[in-house]
N, C-alpha and C positions, 0 to 999 in steps of 0.2 A: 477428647479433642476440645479446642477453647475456638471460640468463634473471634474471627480478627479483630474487632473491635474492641474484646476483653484481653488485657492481660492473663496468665497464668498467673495464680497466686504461692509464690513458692516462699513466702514467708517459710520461717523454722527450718531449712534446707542443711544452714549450719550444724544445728541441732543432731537433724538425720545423720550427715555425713561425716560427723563425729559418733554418733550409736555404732555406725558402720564399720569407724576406727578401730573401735573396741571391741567391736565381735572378729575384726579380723586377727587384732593381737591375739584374743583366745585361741584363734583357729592355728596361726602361727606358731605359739606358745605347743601345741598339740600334735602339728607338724614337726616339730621339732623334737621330740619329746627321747625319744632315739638317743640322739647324736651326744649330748649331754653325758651320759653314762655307760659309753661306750667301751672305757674302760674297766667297769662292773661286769660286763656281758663277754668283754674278752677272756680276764680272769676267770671268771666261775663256769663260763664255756668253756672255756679253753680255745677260743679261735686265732684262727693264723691272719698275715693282712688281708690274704684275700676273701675272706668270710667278714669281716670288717669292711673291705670297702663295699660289699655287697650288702650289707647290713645297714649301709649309712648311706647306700645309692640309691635303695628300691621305694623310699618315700620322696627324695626329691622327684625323679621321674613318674614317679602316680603323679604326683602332687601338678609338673609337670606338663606333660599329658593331658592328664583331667579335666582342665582349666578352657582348653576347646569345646569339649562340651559342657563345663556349665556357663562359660560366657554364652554361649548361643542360646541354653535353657533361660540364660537370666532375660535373654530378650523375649522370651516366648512368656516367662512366667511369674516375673518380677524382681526385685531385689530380696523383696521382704521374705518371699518363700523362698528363696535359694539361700541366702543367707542361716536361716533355722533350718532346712532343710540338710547343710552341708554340715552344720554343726552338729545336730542330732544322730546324722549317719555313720560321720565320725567316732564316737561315742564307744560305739563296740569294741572300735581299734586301738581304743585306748588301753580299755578293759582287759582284749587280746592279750599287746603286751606286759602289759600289768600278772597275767597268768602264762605267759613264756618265761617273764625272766623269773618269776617265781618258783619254777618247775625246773628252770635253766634247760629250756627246746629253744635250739636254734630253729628250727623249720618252723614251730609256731611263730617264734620271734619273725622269720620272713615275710611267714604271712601276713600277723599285726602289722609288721612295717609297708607291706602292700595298701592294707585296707586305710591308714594312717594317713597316708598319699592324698586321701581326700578331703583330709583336712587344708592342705597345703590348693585345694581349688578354690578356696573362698577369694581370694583376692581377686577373680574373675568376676564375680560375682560384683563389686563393690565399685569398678569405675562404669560403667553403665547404669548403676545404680547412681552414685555421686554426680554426673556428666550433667544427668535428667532433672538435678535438684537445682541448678546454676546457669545461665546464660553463656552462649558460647565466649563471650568474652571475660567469665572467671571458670570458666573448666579446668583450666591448668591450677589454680587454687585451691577446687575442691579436690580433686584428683592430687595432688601433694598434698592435701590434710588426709587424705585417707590413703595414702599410701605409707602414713607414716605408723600404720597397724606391722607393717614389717616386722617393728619394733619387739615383737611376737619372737622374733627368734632370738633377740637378747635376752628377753625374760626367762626364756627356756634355760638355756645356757647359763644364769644367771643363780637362777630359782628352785631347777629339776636339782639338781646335785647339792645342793644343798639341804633341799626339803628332804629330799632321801635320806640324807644324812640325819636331819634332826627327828623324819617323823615316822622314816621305814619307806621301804622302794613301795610299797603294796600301799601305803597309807598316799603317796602321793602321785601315784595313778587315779585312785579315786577321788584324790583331790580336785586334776585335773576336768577329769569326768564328769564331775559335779558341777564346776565353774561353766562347764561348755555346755550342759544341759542348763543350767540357769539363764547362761547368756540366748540361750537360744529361747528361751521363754521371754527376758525381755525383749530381744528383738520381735517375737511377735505379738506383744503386746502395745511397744511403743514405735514400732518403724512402718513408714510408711510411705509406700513408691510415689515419686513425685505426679504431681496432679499430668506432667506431659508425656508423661511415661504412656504410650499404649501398646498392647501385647501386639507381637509379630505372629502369626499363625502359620511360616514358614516352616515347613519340617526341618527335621533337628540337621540331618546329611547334605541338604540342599543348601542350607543355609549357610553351617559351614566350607560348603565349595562354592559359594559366591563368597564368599567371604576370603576364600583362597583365589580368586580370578583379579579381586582387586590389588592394583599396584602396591597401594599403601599399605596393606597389609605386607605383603614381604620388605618393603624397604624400612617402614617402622620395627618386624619382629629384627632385622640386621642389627640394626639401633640398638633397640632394647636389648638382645642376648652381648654387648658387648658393655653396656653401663650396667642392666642388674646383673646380666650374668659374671660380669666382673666383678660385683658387690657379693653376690651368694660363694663367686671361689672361693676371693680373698677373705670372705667373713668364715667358710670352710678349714683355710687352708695355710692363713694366717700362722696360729699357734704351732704348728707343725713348722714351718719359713723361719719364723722367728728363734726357736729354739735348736732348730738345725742350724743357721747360720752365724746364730750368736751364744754358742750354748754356755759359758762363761759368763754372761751379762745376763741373759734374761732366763728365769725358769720358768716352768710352766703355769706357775700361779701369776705373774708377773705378763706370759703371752695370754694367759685369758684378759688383763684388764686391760691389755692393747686392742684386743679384738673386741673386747666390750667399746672401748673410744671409737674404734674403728667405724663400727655398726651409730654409735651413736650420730657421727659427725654424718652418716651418709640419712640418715633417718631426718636429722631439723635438716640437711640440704634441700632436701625432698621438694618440702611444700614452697623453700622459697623460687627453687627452681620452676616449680610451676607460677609462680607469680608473675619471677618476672618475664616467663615466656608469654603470657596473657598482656603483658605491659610491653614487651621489643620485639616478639615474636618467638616459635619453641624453634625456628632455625638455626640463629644467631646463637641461645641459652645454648643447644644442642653443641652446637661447632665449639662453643667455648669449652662445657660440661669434654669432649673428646681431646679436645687440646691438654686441654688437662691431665687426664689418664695419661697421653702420649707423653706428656714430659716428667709426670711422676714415675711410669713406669720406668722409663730411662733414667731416670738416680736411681731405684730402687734397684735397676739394672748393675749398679757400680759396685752396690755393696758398700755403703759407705759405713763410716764405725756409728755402734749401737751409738743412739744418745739420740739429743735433740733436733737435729738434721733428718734423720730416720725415721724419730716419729711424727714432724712436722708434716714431712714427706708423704706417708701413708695417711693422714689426716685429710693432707691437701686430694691425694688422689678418690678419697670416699667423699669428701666433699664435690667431687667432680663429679662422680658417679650418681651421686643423690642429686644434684641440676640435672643432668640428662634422665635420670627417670620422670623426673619431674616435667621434664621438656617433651620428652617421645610422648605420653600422654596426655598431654597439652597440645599434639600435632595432632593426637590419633581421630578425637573429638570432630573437632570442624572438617577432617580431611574424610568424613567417612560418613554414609548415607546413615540420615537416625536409625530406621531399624537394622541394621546391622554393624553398628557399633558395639552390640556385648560377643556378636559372634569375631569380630575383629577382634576386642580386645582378648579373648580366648586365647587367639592364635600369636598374639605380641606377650601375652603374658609367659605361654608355653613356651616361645624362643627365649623369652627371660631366663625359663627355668634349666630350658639344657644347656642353654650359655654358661649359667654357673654347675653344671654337670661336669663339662671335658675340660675345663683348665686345670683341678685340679690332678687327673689323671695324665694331661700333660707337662705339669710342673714336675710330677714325680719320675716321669718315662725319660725326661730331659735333663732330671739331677746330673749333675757332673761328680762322683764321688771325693775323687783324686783332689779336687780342689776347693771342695765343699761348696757347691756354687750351683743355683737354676739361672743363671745370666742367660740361656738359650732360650727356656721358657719365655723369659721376661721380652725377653727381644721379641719374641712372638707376638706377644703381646702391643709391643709400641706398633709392630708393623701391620697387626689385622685393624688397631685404633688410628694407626694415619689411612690406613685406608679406607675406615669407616669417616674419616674426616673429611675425604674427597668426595667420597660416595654421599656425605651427608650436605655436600656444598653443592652439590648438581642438584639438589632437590629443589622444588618449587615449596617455599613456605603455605604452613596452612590460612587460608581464606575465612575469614570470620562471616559467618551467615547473618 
């Protein structure tokens, strides 16, 4: 604690909340590690879709899930050790899958992807950590520089299928493994919980159920599960849209470097969306960031022909999405008692994640065959985000301390 007289000295904050970045691309990178090669595990398994969707479900929801309790652990026990901590534990899951698809076990493979889940917790860990290095009036800055470890899951996507290709599926498993225990070594040698940081001594269950009692908590996780969660479908479910809708125009090599732009454009939104919520407020960024989705979704609704229209379009809507992350965590900050802000952001992280869980299971349940068309889906979509825009206009903006 700092006596009022003295400032807290948070020089080097940038520094931290950049380390922070980069241990979470790892974590993401590792999270994702799966999905990448899915069609290696189909083939050599032999699986049908539904061993597939289930095999590409069971890390996001750990991932998730999990994210409740370690925001709440992060406020009990700091950044620095959750951060190594999530990394390290990680580690085995990696190795897991590394020796399922080796063996070609699907059940091992299950479980790997279970224990993998945990890597997808680190992002909880990181805005409670970032929040504590920054004054409430650039929270939203620090929080869109490190949310922009996302980026974790283009690497994946990116990287995995190719490394496999050039180095051996088994050579880059340990690749990764390596990377995450290295990065967890520098983080605990060079990260370090802000000086205003102090440990909450609230047990883990309690904390999280005040943490569930307060308003902001639910009307921020609504928020969130419809800007990321609409970020994780569409960065899901994208290449499959694309190449069902357009299968003449676009192939599959051609819908990964849509969804590689995709993920990009919503990744630099991020931080500036936190900026300028710090500078106009994260209400107004919010309202705008949902307007957005709602009118991109609505072209995207029409099916308009492949080309520059289309991919503006999806451009415009991941930049929309990338403001509103940037914004809901910009709100979450000032709107939320300091100790219990990592167990909050737990719970805004976690609706994040099943947000991007059931659209795509909805996109597929709502295919129209006969006319090759999810315009039902999509509609879906403009009507839960105008409603998220009304719901997000009743709000009281957040209060700068």
């Amino acid at each position: 604690m700092t006596s009022p007289s003295s400032a807290p000295d948070l020089r080097g904050g940038l520094l931290q909340v950049l380390l922070a970045t980069v241990a979470s691309t790892v974590g993401f990178w590792a999270w994702m590690a799966i999905s990448p090669l899915q069609a290696i595990y189909a083939s050599e398994m032999g699986l049908d879709q539904g061993q597939i969707s289930l095999m590409l479900a069971t890390p996001v929801l750990v991932g998730a899930l999990g994210r409740i309790v370690v925001g709440a652990m992060t406020d009990r026990f700091g950044g620095r050790r959750m951060f190594a901590l999530v990394l390290l534990v990680s580690v085995p899951a990696v190795l897991l899958v590394a020796l399922a698809g080796s063996i070609r076990s699907f059940p091992l493979l299950l479980l790997g992807g279970l224990l993998l889940g945990v890597a997808g917790t680190i992002f909880a860990a990181g805005v409670p950590f970032s929040s504590a290095w920054f004054p409430p009036s650039r929270r939203g800055f620090a929080n869109g520089v490190f949310g922009m470890g996302m980026i974790g899951t283009a690497v994946s996507a990116f990287a995995t299928p190719r490394l496999a290709e050039g180095i051996g599926y088994l050579p880059t498993h340990l690749l990764i493994a390596g990377v995450m225990v290295g990065m967890a070594v520098i983080v605990w040698l060079f990260m370090r919980d802000s000086p205003v940081w102090t440990a909450s001594r609230e047990p883990l269950v309690p904390k999280v159920m005040g943490a569930l009692r307060l308003p902001v908590t639910w009307q921020m996780s609504f928020l969130y599960a419809i800007v990321f969660g609409g970020f994780v479908a569409f960065a899901t479910f994208l290449p499959k849209y694309l190449t069902t809708i357009y299968p003449n125009e676009v192939d599959p090599v051609g819908a990964g470097t849509r969804t590689a732009l995709f993920a990009a454009s919503a990744v630099i939104a991020r931080p500036i969306g936190g900026v300028l919520a710090d500078r106009f407020g994260p209400k107004i960024i919010s309202l705008i960031s949902l307007a957005g989705i709602v009118s991109a979704a609505y072209v995207v609704g029409q099916e308009p022909p492949e080309g520059v229209l289309t991919g503006a379009t999806f451009l415009l809507m991941a930049a929309a999405m990338g403001l509103g992350m940037g914004a809901v965590f910009a709100w979450v900050g000032p709107s939320t008692p300091p100790d219990k802000v990592g167990a909050v952001t737990g719970v805004v992280a976690a609706a994040g994640g099943l947000g991007g869980y059931f659209p795509p299971l909805v996109m597929g349940a709502t295919y129209h065959a006969e006319t090759n068309s999810y315009a039902l889906g999509l509609w879906l979509l403009v009507l839960v985000g105008a409603g998220a825009l009304v719901v997000a206009g009743m709000l009281r903006d957040a209060q700068k301390r």
